[in-house]
N, C-alpha and C positions, 0 to 999 in steps of 0.2 A: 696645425695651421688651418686647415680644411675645415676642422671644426667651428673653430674661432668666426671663419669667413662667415658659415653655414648660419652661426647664431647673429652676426650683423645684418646678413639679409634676411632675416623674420626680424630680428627687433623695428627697419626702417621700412619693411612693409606693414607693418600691424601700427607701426605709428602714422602710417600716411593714410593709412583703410582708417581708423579710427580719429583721426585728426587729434588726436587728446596727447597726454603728457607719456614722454617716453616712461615704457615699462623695463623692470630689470632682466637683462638676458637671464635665460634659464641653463642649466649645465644639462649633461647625458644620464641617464638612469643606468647604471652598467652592472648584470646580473653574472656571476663565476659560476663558471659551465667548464671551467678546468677539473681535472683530476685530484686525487690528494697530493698536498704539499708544493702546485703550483705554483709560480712565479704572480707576482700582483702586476710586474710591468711586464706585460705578454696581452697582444692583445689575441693572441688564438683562446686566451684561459677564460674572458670575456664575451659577453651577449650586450650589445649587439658588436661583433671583432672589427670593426671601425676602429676600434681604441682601448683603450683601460681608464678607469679612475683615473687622472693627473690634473683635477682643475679645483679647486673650491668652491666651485658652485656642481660638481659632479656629485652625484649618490651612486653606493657602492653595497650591494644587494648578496649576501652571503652564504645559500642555501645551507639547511638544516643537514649535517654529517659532512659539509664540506671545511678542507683546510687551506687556506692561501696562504705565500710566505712572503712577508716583506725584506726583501732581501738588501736594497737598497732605500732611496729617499722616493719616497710616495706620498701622491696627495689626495685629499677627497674631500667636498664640502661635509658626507656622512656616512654615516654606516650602517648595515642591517644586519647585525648578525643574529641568525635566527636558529629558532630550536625547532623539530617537531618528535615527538613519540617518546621525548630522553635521548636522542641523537641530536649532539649540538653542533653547528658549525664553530672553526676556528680562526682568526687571525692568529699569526705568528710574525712577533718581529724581530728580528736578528741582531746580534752587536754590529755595532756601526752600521747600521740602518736605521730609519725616522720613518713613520707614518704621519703626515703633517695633519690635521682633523680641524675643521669648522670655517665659514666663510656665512657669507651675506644674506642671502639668497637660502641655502639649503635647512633644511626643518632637522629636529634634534635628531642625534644618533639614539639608537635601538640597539643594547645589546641583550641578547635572550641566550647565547653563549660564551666564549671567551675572547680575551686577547690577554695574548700570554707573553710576558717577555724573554729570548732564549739569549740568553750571554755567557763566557768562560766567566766574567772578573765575578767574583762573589762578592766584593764588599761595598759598602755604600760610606760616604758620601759620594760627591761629583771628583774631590780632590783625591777621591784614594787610589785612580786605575790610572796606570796610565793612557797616554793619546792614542796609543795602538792597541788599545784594548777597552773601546771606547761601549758603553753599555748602547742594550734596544732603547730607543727612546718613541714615545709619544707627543708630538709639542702641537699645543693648543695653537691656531694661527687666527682666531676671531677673537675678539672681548671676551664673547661667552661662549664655551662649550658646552648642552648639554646631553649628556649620556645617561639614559632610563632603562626600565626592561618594562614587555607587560605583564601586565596583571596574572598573577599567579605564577611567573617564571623567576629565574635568580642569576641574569647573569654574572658574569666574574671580568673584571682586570684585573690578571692574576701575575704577580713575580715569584716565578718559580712554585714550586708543587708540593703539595702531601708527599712527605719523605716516606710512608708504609704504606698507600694503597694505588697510588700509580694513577689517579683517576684524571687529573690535570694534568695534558699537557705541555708543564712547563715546569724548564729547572733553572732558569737562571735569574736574572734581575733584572732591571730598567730604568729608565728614568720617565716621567710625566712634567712639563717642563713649556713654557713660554715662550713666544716667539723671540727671535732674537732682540727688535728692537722694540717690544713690548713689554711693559711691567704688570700691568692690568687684566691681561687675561685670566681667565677664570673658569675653570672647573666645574660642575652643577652636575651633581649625582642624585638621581631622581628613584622612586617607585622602590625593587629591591635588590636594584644592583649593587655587588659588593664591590669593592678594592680591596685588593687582599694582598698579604705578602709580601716578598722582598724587592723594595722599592724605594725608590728616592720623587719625591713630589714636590714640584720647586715652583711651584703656582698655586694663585689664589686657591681656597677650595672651599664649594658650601655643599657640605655633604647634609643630604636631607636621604640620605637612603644609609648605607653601614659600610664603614671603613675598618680594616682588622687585620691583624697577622697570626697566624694561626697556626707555625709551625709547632705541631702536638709534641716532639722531645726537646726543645729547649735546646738546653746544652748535654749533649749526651756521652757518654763512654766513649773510651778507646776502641772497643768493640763494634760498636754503633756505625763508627768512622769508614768504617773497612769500605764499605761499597762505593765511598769519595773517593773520585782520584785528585791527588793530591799534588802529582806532576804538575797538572795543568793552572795551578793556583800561584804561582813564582810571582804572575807577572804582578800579581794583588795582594802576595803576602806582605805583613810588618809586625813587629811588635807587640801592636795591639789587636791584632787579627789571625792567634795563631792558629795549624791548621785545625783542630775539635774545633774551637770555634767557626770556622769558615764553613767546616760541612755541615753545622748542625742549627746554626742562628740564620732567622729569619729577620731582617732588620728592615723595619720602614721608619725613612726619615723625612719630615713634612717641612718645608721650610720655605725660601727664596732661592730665585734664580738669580747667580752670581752677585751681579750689585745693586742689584735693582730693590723699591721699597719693599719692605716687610710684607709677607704675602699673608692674607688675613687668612684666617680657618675660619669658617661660621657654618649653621646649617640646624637644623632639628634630629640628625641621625645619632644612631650608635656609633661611637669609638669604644672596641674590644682588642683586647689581647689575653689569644690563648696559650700564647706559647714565643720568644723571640723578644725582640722590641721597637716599640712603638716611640720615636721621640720626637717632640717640639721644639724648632734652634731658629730664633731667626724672621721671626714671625708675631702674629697678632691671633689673639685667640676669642674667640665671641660666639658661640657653641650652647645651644639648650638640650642638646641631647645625652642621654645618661652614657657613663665611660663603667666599663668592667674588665679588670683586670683578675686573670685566674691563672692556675697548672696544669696541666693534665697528668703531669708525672707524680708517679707515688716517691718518689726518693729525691732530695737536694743533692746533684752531683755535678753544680756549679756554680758561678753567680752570675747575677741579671738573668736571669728565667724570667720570662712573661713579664717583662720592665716598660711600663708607661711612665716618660721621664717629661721633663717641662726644664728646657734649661732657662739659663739666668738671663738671655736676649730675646725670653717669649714675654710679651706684652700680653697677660690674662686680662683683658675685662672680667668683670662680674658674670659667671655664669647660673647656669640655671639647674642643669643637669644633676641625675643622683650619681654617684661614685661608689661603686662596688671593689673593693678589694678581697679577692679570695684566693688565698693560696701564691700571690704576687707581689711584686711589686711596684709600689708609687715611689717615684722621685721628683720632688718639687724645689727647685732651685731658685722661684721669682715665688711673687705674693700672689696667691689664692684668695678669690672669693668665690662662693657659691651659695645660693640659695636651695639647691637642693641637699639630699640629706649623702651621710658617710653611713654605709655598711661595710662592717670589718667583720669577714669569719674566720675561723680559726678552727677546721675540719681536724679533728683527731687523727692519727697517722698517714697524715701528708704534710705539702709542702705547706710550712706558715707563710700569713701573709706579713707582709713592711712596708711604712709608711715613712720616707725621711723626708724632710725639712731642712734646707739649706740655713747655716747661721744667721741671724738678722734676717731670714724671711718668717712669713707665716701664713698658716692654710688656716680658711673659716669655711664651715659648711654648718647651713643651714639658717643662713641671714641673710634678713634682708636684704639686696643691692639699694645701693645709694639713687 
């Protein structure tokens, strides 16, 4: 409340010293001078310890080798997280916690490290988990959010981790997701930050930087399995989520938030998948960037390996993009057009690639748009 006060009397002294049109208050610049894996609402964790990040017009300043945890619902107009030497700073957001991101006033977020999502439920969509096993979420709170990194850096929103070299920390999922009574918000992935992983994306999104999943074993062995614990999967398991699959699939799914209109995809970036699945439900697609779909694994020891799917309530515009399939698979359930070209390879002792075609639809590549 102090704060709030603090910003009224500068906004109605600078409007009375300047006699001119009121200026927009400005929020607190708040840099994390906590330890590893502090709390985000703590203001000891905080420079200057007045406060923490809680406003939308707040910027929230992440040093390079540091970790914050969002543990509950937190705000910030933006973010800095930054790298220096190959020491990257991290956000962490926890199940049933929100990091709310964007507002009026504060300039685009900077990621140059991570934000990683840490959840039990393994599986995506929104309707698979239950209420008490609710995933980390991310929700856009302005029209437009954007998220860049600089030049020469790569940060990550990452769900969940490289299952063999430990490098990311993060093993669970998320969601990325809309204000509640906004349908409009929107996404904006800038420079060469990725989105990667196991995730659920229920907002607009123009990716002009590279979006991908990248889990390298697919669907793996019984073997493989062991170091999943499996206990903890009850609350997410079904049917069609049995446990191999849980420990070993990466799933991102891009779509809409609850009822709201169709959340458009557009942008100039890459859509990759190296490994998991990547699917389209529910949404509109308008995208010039090229899509590659590959394996990494030498042996087929399941199905939907590395699966870029398009179901039958995505609304394809005319794209532009080339379409790489190697070693994967495409599923296309609505009608295709593309201007750009179709590369199919077919690498001698590995996995082949598939291209299916729902009945009464059809894929065109390499034609003109209308």
């Amino acid at each position: 409340m102090q704060k709030r006060y603090h910003k009224q009397s500068v906004f109605l002294m600078v409007s009375a010293m300047a006699g001119a049109a009121a200026l927009p208050a400005l929020g607190e610049v708040y840099e994390y001078v906590g330890g590893d894996y502090g709390a985000w609402n703590s203001s000891s964790n905080w420079s200057p310890s007045t406060g923490y990040p809680d406003d939308d017009e707040d910027d929230a300043i992440i040093p390079a080798g540091k970790t914050v945890e969002v543990i509950s619902t937190s705000r910030t107009g933006s973010i800095d997280v930054r790298e220096s030497g190959g020491s990257r700073s991290v956000i962490k957001i926890y199940e049933n916690a929100t990091l709310e991101l964007g507002g009026e006033t504060a300039p685009d977020s900077i990621v140059n490290g991570y934000i990683v999502f840490i959840s039990s439920c393994q599986s995506l969509p929104m309707t698979s988990c239950p209420s008490g096993y609710c995933p980390a979420i991310l929700r856009l709170m302005w029209e437009t959010v954007t998220i860049t990194s600089d030049t020469g850096k790569n940060g990550e929103i990452r769900g969940r981790s490289h299952w063999s070299d430990g490098e990311h920390p993060a093993f669970g999922g998320g969601y990325i997701r809309t204000n509640d009574d906004v349908d409009a918000d929107t996404l904006i992935l800038e420079g060469s930050v990725r989105l990667v992983g196991h995730l659920g994306v229920y907002c607009a999104l123009e990716n002009n930087a590279t979006v991908m999943v990248d889990d390298p074993r697919g669907v793996g062995s019984g073997d493989e399995c062991d170091d999943c614990d499996e206990d903890n999967m009850d609350a997410c398991q079904s049917p069609n989520y049995p446990p191999t699959e849980l420990c070993h699939k990466d799933r991102m799914i891009l779509g809409t938030w609850l009822n709201g209109d169709p959340a458009p995809k557009t942008g100039t970036g890459e859509w990759i998948v190296t490994g998991g699945t990547m699917t389209f439900e529910d949404c509109s697609v308008d995208a010039s960037g090229d899509w590659t779909v590959s394996h990494s694994c030498s042996e087929i020891d399941g199905t939907d390996h590395s699966l870029l799917e398009f179901k039958s309530d995505v609304d394809l515009d005319c794209l532009s993009g080339d379409f790489t399939v190697d070693g994967g698979q495409l599923k296309i359930r609505t009608d295709l057009q593309t201007s750009g070209k179709l590369l199919f390879k077919s690498p001698k002792d590995a996995v082949q690639p598939k291209i299916f075609v729902a009945e009464d639809k059809t894929a065109v590549f390499s034609e003109v748009c209308p």
